[in-house]
C-alpha positions as CSV (number, residue, x, y, z in Angstrom):
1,X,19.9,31.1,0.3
2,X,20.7,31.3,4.0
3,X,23.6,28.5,5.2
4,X,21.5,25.5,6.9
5,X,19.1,25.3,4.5
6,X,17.2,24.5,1.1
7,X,14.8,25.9,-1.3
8,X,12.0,24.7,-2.0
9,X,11.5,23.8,-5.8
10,X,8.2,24.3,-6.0
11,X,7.6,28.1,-3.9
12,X,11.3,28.8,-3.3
13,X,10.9,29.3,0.4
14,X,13.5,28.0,2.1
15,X,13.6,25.0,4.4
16,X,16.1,23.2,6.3
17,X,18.4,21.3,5.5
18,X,16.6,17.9,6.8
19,X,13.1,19.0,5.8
20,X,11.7,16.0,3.9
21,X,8.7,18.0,2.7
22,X,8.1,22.5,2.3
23,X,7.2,24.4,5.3
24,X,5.1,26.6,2.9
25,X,3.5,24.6,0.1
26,X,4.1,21.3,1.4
27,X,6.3,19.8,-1.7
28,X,8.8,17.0,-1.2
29,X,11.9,18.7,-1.1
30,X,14.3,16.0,0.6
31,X,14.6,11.9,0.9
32,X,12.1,10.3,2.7
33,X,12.7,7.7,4.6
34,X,12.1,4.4,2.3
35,X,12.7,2.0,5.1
36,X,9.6,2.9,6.6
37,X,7.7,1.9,3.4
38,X,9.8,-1.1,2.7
39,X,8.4,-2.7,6.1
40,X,4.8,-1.9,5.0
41,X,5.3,-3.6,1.7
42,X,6.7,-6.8,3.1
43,X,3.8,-6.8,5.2
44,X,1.3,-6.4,2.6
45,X,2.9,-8.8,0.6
46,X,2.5,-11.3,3.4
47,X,-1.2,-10.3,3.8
48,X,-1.7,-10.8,0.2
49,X,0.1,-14.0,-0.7
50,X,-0.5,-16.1,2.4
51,X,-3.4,-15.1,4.1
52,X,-5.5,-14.2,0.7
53,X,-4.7,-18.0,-0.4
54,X,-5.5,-19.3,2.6
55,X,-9.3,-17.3,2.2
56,X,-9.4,-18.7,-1.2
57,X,-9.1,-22.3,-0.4
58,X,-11.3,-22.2,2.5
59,X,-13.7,-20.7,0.3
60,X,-13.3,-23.0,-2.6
61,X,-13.4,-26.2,0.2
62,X,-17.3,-24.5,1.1
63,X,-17.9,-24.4,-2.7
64,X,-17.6,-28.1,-3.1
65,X,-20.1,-28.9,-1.1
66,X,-23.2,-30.2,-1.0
67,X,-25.0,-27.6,0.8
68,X,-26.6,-25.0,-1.2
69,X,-26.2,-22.3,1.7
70,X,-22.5,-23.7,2.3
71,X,-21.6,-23.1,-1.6
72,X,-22.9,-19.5,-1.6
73,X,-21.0,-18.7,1.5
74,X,-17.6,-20.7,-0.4
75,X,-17.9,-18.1,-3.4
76,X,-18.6,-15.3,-1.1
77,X,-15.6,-15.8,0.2
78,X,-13.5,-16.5,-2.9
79,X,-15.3,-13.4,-4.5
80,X,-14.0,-11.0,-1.3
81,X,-10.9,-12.3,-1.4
82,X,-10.0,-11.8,-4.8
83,X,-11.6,-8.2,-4.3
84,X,-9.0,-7.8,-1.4
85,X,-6.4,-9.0,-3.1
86,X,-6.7,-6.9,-6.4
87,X,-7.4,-4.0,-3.8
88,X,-4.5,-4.4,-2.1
89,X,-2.0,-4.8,-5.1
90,X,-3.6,-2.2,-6.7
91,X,-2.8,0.1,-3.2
92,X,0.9,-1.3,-3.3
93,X,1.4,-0.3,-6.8
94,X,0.3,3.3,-6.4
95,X,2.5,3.3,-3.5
96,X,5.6,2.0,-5.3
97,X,4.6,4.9,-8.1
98,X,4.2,7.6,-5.0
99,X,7.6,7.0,-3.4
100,X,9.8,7.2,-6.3
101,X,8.1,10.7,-7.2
């Protein structure tokens, strides 16, 4: 191993030293940088537990109404909501799983 640099584990080519991921096979050979992710969940988790909500109430406000064309447009939006939602923490749990790998 030349001085400067690191082997791959995977293909054992080597890399340098601040190589996050192999030149050759792609790999992750080094520390990515979390901080970058960590900004990207907190904005998710905004997204998902005050904007989602605020989707879900409007909806279920529509639902209670009268209106027949109103109500189906309420549980539309409760029903896409709750799709987004489960979407969402469902993309922010494989990504939790993804960075620690």
């Amino acid at each position: 191993m030349a001085d400067g640099s690191i082997k791959c584990p995977e293909c054992q080519s080597e890399n340098p030293l601040d190589a996050v991921y192999c030149m050759e096979c792609g790999c992750k050979i080094g520390k990515v940088n979390e901080n970058i992710y960590k900004k990207v969940k907190i904005l998710a988790v905004i997204g998902i537990f005050i904007f989602l909500p605020l989707a879900i109430i409007a909806g279920l406000y529509l639902y209670t109404r009268p209106e027949c064309s109103v109500k189906r447009k309420g549980m539309d939006y409760i029903l896409i909501s709750i799709a987004v939602w489960v979407f969402y923490l469902a993309i922010i749990i494989y990504a939790s799983f993804a960075i620690h790998q």
